[in-house]
N, C-alpha and C positions, 0 to 999 in steps of 0.2 A: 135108754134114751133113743127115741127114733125122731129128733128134731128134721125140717122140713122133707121127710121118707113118707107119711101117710100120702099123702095127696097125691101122691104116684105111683100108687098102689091099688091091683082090685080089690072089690069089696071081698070077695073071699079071701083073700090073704089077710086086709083086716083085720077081720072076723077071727079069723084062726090066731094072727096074735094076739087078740082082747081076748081069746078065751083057754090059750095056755098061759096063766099066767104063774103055775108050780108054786115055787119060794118065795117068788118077788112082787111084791105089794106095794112096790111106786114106780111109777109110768110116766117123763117127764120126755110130753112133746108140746111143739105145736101147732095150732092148726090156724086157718087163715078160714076167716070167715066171706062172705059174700060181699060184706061193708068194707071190709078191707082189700078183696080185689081190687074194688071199685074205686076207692081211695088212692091206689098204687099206679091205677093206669090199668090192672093185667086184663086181658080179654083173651077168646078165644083164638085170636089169631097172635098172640103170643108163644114166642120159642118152650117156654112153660109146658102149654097145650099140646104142641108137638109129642112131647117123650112119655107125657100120662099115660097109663093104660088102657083100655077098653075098659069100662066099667067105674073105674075111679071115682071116688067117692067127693064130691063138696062137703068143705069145712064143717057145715051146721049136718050134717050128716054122718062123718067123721064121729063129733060129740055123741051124738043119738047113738050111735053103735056102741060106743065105747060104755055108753051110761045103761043101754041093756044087758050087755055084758059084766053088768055090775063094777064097774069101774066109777070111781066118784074124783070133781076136781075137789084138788084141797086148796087150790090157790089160783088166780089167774092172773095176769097182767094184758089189759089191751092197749097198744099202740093208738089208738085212737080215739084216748080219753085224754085230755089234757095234762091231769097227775097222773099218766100211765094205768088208770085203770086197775088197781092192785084192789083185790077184792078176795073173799074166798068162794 
């Protein structure tokens, strides 16, 4: 479970944990997309922006990694669909 951990992380640490993944075959995080910054108010001069890393990765970026890495979503839910978004 690395709920709101990616986004403040650099992309090589990422990286490194999408691709040790050993035993375990489900990875329940999530990620915040661009639409949803934006929806929330966050921007760069947000306390958020402060503690990120150098390099840190954006949400739709986040996914693309995790999906090269062979990682697949089995479920999603977006806040920003009126019935929640639940989809696979």
């Amino acid at each position: 479970i690395s709920e709101g951990l990616l986004m403040y992380l650099p992309e090589a640490v990422v990286a490194a944990l999408a691709g040790a993944t050993g035993e375990h075959w489900h990875w329940l995080t999530d990620i915040t997309s661009a639409a949803m910054a934006r929806a929330t108010g966050l921007s760069s001069s947000d306390p958020i922006e402060k503690v990120r890393s150098a390099g840190h990765l954006a949400g739709e970026r986040i996914l693309g990694l995790l999906r090269d890495r062979g990682w697949r979503v089995r479920q999603h839910r977006s806040f920003l669909a009126p019935d929640g978004g639940r989809g696979q």
